[in-house]
C-alpha positions as CSV (number, residue, x, y, z in Angstrom):
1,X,-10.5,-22.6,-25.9
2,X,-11.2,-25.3,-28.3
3,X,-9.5,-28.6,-26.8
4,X,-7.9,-30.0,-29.8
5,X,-6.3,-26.5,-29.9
6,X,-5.1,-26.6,-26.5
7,X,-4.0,-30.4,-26.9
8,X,-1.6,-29.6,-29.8
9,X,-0.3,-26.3,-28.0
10,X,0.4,-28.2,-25.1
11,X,2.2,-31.2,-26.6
12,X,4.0,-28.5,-28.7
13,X,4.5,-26.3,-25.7
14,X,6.0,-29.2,-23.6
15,X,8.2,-30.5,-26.8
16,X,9.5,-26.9,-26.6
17,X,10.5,-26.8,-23.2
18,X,12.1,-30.2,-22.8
19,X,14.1,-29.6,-26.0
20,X,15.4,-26.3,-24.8
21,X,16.2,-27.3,-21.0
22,X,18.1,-30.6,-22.5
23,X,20.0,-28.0,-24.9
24,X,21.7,-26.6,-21.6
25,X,23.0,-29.8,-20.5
26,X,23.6,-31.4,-23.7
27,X,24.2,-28.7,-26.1
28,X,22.1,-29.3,-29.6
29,X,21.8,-25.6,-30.8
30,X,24.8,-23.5,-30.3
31,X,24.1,-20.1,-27.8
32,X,27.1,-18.1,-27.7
33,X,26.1,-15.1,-25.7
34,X,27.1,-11.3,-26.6
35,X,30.1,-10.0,-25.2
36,X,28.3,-7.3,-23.2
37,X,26.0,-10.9,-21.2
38,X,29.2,-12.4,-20.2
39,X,29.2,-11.5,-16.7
40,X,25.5,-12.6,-17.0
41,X,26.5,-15.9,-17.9
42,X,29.3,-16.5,-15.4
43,X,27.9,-15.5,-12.9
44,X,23.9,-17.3,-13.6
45,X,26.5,-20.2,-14.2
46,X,28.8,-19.9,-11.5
47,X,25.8,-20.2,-8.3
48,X,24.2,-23.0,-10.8
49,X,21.0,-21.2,-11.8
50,X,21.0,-22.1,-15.5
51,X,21.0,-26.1,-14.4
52,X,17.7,-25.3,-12.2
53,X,16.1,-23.5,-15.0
54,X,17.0,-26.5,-17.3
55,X,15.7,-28.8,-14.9
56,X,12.4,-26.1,-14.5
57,X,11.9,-26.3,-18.1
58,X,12.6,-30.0,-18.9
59,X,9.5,-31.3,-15.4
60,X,7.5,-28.2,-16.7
61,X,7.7,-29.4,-20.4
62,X,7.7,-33.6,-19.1
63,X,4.1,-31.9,-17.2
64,X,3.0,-30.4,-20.0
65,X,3.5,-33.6,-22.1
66,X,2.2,-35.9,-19.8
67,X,-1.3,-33.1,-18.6
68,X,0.4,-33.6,-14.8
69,X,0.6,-30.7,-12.4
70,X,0.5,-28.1,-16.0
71,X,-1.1,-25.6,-14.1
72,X,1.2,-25.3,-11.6
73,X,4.4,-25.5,-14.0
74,X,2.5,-22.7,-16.1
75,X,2.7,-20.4,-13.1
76,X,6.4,-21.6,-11.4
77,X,7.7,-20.9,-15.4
78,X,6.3,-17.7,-15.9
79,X,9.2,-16.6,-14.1
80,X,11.7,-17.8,-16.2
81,X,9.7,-16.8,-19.4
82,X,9.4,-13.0,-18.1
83,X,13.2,-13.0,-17.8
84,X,14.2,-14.9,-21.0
85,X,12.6,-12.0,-22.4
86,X,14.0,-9.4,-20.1
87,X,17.4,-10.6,-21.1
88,X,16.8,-10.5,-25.1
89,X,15.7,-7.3,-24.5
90,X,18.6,-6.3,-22.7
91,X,21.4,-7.9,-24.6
92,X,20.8,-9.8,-27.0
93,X,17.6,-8.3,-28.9
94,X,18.3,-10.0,-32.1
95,X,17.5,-13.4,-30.6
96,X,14.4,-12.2,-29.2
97,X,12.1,-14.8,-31.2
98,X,12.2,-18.1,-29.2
99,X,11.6,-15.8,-26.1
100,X,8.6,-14.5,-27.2
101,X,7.4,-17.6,-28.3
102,X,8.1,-19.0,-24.7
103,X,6.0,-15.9,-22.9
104,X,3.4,-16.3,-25.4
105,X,2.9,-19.7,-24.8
106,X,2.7,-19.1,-21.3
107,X,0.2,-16.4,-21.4
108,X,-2.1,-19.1,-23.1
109,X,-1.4,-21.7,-21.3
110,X,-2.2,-19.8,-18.3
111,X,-4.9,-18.4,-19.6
112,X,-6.3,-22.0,-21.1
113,X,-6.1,-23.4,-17.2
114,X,-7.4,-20.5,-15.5
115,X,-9.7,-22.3,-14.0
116,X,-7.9,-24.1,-11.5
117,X,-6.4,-20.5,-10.2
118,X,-9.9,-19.2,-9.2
119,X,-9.2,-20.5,-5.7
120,X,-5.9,-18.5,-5.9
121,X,-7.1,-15.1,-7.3
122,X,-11.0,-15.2,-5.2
């Protein structure tokens, strides 16, 4: 992949994930979840999971930013991008977008440091 390419999807990439885990401790954009994702909520809330997904997001984005340890936050957030979208499409669907764009940008991103999983995968 072309490396001024990769250099702006990074820095874009990591400006997207520190803005969105900052937005669950200091809410900027207002998420009000469907009725039918409320027990969701309380109960990712209750045991604290949302905080370590903000915190997830905010070192993978800060890694991302900074070309520290991306390849591992690439893999350790692929989680949590699988299940932002397994949760749009379960209950919220119309709110699918920034999702997507999360998982997308992981698949590159992954993709685009590939080479530093070949000791993983051989």
């Amino acid at each position: 992949m072309n490396s001024k390419v990769l250099l702006v999807l990074r820095i874009f990439f990591g400006v997207f994930l520190v803005f969105f885990g900052a937005n669950k401790f200091y809410p900027m954009l207002e998420m009000i979840p469907p009725e039918s994702a409320l027990g969701y909520w309380e109960a990712l809330s209750t045991v604290g999971a949302m905080k370590i997904v903000a915190i997830l997001e905010i070192v993978a984005g800060l890694a991302l930013l900074f070309n520290k340890f991306a390849p591992l936050m690439m893999v350790i957030l692929m989680s949590i991008s699988v299940n932002a979208v397994l949760y749009h499409l379960a209950y919220d669907s119309g709110t699918i977008g920034g999702s997507i764009v999360l998982l997308v940008l992981n698949v590159v991103m992954l993709y685009a440091y590939k080479d530093n999983y070949k000791g993983l995968l051989s």
